[in-house]
N, C-alpha and C positions, 0 to 999 in steps of 0.2 A: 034916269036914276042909275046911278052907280053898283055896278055886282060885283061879289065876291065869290068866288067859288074854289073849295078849296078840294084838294086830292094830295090821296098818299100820305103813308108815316114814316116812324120812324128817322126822328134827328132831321127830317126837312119836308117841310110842307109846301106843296108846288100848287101856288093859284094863279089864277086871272083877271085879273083888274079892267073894268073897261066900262063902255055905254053903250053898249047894243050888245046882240046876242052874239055868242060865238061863229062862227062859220063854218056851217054844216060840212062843208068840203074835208073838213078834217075828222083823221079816225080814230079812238079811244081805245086802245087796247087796255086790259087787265086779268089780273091772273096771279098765281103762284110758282114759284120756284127759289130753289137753294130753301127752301125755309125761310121765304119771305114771302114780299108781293112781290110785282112788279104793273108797271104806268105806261105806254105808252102813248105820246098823242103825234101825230103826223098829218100832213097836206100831202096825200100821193101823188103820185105820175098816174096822169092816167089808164098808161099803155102797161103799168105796172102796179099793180096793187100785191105785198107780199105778205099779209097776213098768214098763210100756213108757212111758210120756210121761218117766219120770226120765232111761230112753235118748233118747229124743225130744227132751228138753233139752239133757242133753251133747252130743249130737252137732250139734245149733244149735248152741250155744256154740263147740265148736271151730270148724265151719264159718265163724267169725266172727272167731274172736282168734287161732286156734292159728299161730305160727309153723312148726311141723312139715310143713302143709299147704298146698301150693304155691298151692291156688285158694282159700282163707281169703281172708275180709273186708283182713283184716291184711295178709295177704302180697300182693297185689293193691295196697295203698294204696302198702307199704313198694315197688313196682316202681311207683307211679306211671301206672298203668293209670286213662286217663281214662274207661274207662264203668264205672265201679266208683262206687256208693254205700255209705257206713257206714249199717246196721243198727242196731236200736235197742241190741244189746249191745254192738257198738263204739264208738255213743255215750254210753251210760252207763258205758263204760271209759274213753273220754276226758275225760269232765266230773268222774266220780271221782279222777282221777289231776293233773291240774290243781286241783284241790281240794288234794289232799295237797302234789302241789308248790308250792303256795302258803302253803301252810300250815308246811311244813318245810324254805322259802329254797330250794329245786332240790335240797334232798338224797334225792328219791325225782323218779326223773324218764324216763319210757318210751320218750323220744326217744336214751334213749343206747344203743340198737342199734348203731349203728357202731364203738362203744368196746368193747360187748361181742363184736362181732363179731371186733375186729380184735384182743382178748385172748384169742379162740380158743373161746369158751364157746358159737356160735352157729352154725349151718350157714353156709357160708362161700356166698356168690357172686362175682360180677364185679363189681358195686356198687360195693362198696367195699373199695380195693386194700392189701393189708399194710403196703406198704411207703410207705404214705401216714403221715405222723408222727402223734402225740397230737396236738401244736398246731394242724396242718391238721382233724381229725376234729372238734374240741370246736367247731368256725364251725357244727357241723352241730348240737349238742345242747343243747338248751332248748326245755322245752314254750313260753315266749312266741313262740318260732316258728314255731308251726302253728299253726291258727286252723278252725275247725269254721263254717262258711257255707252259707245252705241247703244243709245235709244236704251239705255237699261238705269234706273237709280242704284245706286252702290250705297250704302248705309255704312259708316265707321259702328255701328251698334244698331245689331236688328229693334231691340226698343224704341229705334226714332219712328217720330210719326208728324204726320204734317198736318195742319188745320187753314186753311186754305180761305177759309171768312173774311178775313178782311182784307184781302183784296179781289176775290171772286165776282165780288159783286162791281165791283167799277170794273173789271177784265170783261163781265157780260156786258156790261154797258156800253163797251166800246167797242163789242165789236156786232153787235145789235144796231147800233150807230153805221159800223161800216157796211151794216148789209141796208139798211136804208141809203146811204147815200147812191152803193155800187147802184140801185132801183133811180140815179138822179133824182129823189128827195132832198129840197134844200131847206123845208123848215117842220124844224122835230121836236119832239123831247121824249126823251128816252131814261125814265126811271128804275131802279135793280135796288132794293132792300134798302131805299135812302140815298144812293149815288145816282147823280143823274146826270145828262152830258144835252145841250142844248146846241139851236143853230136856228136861223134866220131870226123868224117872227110867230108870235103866239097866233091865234082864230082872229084876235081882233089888231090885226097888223103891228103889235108893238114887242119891244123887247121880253123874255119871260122872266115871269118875278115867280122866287123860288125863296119864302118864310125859311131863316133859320131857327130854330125850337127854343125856347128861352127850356133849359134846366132843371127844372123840377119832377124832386122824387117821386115815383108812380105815376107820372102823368101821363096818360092814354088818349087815343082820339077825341075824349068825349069831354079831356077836359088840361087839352094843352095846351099852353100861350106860344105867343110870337117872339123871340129876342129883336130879329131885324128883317126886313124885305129886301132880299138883291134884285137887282133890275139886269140879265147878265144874258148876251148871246156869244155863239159859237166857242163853248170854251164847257169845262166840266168840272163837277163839285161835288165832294165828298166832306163828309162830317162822323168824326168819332168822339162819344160820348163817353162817362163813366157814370153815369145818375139814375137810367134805365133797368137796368140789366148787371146783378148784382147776387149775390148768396147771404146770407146773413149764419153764421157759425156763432154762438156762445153770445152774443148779442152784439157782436161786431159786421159791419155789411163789406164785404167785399167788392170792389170791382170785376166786372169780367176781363178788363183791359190788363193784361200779366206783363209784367216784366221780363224780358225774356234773360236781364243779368243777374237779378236775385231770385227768380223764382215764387215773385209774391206780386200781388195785387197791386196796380198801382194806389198809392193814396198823398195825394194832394191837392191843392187848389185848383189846379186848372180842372175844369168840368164838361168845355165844349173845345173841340179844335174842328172847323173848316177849312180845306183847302182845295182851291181854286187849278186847275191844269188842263193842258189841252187834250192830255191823257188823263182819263177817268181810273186807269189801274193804277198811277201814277199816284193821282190823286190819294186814293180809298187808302194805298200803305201808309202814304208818307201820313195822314191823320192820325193811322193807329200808334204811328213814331211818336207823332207830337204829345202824343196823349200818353207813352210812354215817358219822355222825356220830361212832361212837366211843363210849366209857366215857361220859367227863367230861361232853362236851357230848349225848349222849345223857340221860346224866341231869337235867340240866337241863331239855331239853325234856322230859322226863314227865310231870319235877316241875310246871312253868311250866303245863303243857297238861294237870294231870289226869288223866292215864293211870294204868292197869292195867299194869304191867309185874315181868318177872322175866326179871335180866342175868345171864349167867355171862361170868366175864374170867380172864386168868388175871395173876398177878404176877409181877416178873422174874426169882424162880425156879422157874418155870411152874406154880407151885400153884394150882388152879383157886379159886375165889370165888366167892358169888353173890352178888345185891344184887337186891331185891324193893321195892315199892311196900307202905305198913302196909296195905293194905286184902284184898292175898293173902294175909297170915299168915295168918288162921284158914282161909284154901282150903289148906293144907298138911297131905296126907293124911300123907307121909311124904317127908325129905330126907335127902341124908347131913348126917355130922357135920360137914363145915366149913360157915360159915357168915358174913356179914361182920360 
């Protein structure tokens, strides 16, 4: 008989299909961090098993990027606190993330803390006041105005502030990934807040199949559906939504997903962007782009830029769609029937 067993939330649901039982030899990590979960399942070395350094890591990591945590790398820069140095993970978030936003004209960009803050998505402080407008906030958002100088960030305006979410979590990913493999592990899966980054073979020797979330408002563990099944090894996948995770003001809902060139909520059709990369940081921003950018102009950039992608949008009489890149089809373990 056939099993299903599913793990993990959060815009991707990571199971295993098979006919016999999993194999024991492999180990199940879980837990929290960044203000999420995180998943891990591995086949180890046997001369090396690194379960406490995996802790070891995450806990650097946040110590470094997490907004959550008042004495973070980050939240220190974001108050402006002059005996504070960036670490090499706050530097390789920022030289990452400047990458992308260069790459995708400011539509993925970490400096818009204050837009998210002041859209209600962020722990609120004194910083930066509500009833400060959009137009006043956006003098403060672009990566060309901070500048990384021996080992120091330079701010064109102390009210910049960084929000580091969506790409933090595919940056742990990958390098979670690279302390497994340094232990020569060659068949993993390593999940962070929804980003995951995969290599060999699942427990029951076959490729890992990783559910992408079909869309619906308030949908929780207990009561999510599937859009499609990938069947995907040695390669990494990230998913940015707008359907989850929202404010609702005067009876309008927001997105969390901000614009970083008007200062407002995304709001359009496109509802899911996936994307596929052999870098999971990679991955994680360029999603948040897509999902800035929109259908249209998202599709263009994938096309233009060679991506791995898979969109769901819906049309304006809210029928969901997808629209995939030809190089997923044959990763398509299973979809529903609509299709574009």
């Amino acid at each position: 008989m056939r099993k299903l067993i599913t793990f993990c939330i959060f815009g991707l649901t990571f199971i295993i299909i098979g006919c016999k039982q999993p194999n024991k030899e492999y180990i199940f990590i879980e837990g929290f961090t960044q203000g999420g979960s995180f998943h891990i399942k591995y086949q180890p070395n046997p001369d090396s098993i690194p379960v406490q350094e995996i802790y070891k890591l995450l806990n650097a990591i946040s110590a470094s990027l997490s907004i959550y945590d008042s004495s973070s790398i980050i939240s220190r820069i974001n108050r402006n606190d002059s005996t504070v140095e960036p670490d090499r993970y706050f530097i390789e978030i920022f030289r990452n993330s400047y990458k992308i936003y260069q790459q995708t004209d400011g539509a993925f960009d970490i400096t818009v803390a204050p837009l998210v803050r002041y859209w209600g998505f962020l722990p609120k402080d004194t910083m930066i006041k509500n009833s400060q407008t959009i137009d006043s906030l956006l003098q403060y958002v672009g990566m060309h105005k901070v500048h990384l100088k021996e080992n120091k960030i330079i701010k064109d305006y102390p009210q910049i502030q960084f929000d580091v979410n969506a790409i933090a979590q595919g940056y742990t990913v990958d390098k979670l990934a690279m302390l497994l493999e340094s232990k020569k592990i060659k068949n993993y899966m390593v999940e962070v807040g929804g980003e995951v980054k995969v290599k060999g073979v699942n427990p029951n020797g076959e490729k890992w199949k990783v559910g992408v979330d079909k869309p619906i408002e308030n949908s929780d563990e207990t009561n999510r559906e599937l859009q499609t099944i990938l069947s995907i090894t040695d390669i990494s996948l990230a998913t940015s939504g707008s359907y989850r995770k929202f404010v609702e003001l005067n009876g309008t809902k927001y997105s969390h997903t901000i614009n970083p060139h008007t200062g407002y909520p995304t709001h359009h059709h496109l509802l899911s962007a996936t994307i596929l990369s052999k870098s999971c940081t990679d991955a994680d921003a360029l999603a948040t782009a897509i999902m800035v950018m929109g259908l249209e102009k998202g599709k263009q950039f994938i096309l233009e830029n060679k991506l791995s992608a898979f969109l769901i949008y819906s049309e304006d009489s809210g029928k969901l769609k997808t629209w995939m890149t030809n190089d997923l089809k044959n990763n398509i373990a299973s979809i529903e029937s609509q299709k574009p």
